[in-house]
Backbone bond lengths (Angstrom), bond angles and torsions (degrees), N, CA, C in turn:
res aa  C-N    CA-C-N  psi(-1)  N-CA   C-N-CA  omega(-1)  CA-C   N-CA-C  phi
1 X - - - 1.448 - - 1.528 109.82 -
2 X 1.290 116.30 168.87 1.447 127.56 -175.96 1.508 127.36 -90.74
3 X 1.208 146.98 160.69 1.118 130.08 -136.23 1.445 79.34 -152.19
4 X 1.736 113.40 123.65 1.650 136.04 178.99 1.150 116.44 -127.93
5 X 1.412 107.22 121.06 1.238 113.16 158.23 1.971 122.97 -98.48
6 X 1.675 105.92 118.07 1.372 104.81 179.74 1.061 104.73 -109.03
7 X 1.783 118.10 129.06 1.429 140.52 162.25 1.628 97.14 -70.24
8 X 1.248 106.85 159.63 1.590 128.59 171.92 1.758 91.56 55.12
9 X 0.929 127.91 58.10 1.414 136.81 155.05 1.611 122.61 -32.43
10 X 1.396 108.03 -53.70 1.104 123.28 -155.72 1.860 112.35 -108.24
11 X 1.528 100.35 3.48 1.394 88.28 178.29 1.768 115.06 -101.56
12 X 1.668 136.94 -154.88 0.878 125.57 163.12 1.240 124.62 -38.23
13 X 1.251 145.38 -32.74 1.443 120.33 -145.90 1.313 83.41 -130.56
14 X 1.760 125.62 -53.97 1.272 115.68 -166.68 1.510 129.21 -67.14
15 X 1.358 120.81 10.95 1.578 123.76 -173.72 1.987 95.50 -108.38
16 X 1.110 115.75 -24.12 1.766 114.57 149.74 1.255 117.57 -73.60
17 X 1.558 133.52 -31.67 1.072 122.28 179.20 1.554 129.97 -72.31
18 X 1.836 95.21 -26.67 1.622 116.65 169.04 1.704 113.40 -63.55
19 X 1.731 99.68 -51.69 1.582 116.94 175.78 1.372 106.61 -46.09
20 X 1.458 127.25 -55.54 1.192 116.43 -170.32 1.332 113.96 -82.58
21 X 1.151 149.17 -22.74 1.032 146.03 160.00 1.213 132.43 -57.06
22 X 1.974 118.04 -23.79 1.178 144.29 139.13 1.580 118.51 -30.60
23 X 1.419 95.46 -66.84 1.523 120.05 -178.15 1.415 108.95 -66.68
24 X 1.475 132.97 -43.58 1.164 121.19 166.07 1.529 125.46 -74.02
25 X 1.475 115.07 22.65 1.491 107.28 158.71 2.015 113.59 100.77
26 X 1.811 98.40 -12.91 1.030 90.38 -174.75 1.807 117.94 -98.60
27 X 1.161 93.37 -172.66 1.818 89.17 177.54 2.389 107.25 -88.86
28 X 0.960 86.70 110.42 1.812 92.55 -176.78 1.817 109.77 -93.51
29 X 1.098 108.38 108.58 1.612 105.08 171.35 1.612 112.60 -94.37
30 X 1.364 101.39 160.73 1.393 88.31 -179.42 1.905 103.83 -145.09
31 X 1.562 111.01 125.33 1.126 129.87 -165.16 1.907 100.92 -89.79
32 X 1.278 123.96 62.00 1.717 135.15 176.99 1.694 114.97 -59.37
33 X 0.600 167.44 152.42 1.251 176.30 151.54 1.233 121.80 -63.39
34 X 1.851 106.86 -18.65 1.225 115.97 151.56 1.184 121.14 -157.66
35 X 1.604 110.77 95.91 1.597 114.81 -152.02 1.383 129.38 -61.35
36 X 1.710 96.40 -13.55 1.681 104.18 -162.58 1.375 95.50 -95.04
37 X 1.544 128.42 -1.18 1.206 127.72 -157.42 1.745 94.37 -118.95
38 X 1.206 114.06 -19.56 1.648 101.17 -153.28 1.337 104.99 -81.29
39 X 1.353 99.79 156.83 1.650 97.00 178.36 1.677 109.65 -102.83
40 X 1.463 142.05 92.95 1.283 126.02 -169.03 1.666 95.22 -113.92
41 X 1.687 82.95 171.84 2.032 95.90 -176.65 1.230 99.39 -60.64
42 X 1.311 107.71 172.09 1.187 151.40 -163.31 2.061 109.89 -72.85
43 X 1.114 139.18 73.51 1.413 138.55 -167.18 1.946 114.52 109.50
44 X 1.827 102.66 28.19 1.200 125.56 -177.50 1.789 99.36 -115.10
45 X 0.824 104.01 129.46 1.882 108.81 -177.46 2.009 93.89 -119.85
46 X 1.254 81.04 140.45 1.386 94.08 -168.78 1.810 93.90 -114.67
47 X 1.379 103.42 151.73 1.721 120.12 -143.58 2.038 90.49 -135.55
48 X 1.113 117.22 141.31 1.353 110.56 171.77 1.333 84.43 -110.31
49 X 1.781 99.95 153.40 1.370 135.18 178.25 1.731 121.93 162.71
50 X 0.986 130.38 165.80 1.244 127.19 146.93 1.263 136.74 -141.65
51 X 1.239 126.02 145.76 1.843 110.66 -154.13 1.548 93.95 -89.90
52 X 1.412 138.02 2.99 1.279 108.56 167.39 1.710 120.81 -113.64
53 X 1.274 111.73 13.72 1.689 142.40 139.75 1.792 113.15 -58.95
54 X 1.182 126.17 87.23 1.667 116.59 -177.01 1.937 102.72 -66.87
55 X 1.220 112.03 135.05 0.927 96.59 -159.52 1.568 131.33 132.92
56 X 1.236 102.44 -67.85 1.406 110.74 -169.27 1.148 114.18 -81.90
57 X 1.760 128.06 -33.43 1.174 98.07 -165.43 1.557 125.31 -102.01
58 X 1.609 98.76 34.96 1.555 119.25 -173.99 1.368 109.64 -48.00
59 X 1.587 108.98 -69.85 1.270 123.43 177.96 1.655 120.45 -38.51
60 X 1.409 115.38 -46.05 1.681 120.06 160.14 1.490 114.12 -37.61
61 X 1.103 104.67 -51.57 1.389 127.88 -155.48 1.960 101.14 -78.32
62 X 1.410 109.44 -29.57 1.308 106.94 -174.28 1.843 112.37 -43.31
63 X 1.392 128.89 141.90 1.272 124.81 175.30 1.803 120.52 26.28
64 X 1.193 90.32 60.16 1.890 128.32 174.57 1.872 97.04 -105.06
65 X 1.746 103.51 126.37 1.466 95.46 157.99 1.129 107.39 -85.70
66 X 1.530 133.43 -39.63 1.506 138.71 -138.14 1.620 92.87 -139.97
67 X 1.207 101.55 164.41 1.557 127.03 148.22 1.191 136.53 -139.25
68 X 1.420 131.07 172.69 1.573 110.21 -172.16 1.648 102.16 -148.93
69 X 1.367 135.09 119.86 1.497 112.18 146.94 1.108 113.23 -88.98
70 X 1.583 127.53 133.21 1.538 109.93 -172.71 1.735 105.16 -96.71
71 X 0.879 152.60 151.54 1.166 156.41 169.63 1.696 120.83 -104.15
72 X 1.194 106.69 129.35 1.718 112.19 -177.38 1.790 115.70 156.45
């Protein structure tokens, strides 16, 4: 299976987009704004970084097929 990293984890749309991607079997990362704090679904691994830090969110990003900002 494929390996995702989802930005905005924790808002409306992106904590279903992590879930389902969970649920469909794949590996879901999740880029939080505050990882030790966030609350994500259940088979969502949460990644420190931030995309407006250049830099940081390499390591997230290591062996990622996809990414996602979800919008909503």
């Amino acid at each position: 299976m494929s390996t995702f990293l989802v930005t905005g984890p924790t808002g409306n749309v992106g904590r279903h987009v992590g879930s389902a991607l969970s649920a469909a079997g794949h590996e879901a990362r999740a880029l939080p704004r505050g990882p030790a704090s966030a609350v994500l679904p259940h088979g969502v691994t949460a990644v420190r970084g931030d995309l407006s830090s250049p830099g940081t969110p390499a390591p997230a990003l290591r062996d990622v097929d996809s990414w996602t900002r979800p919008s909503g």
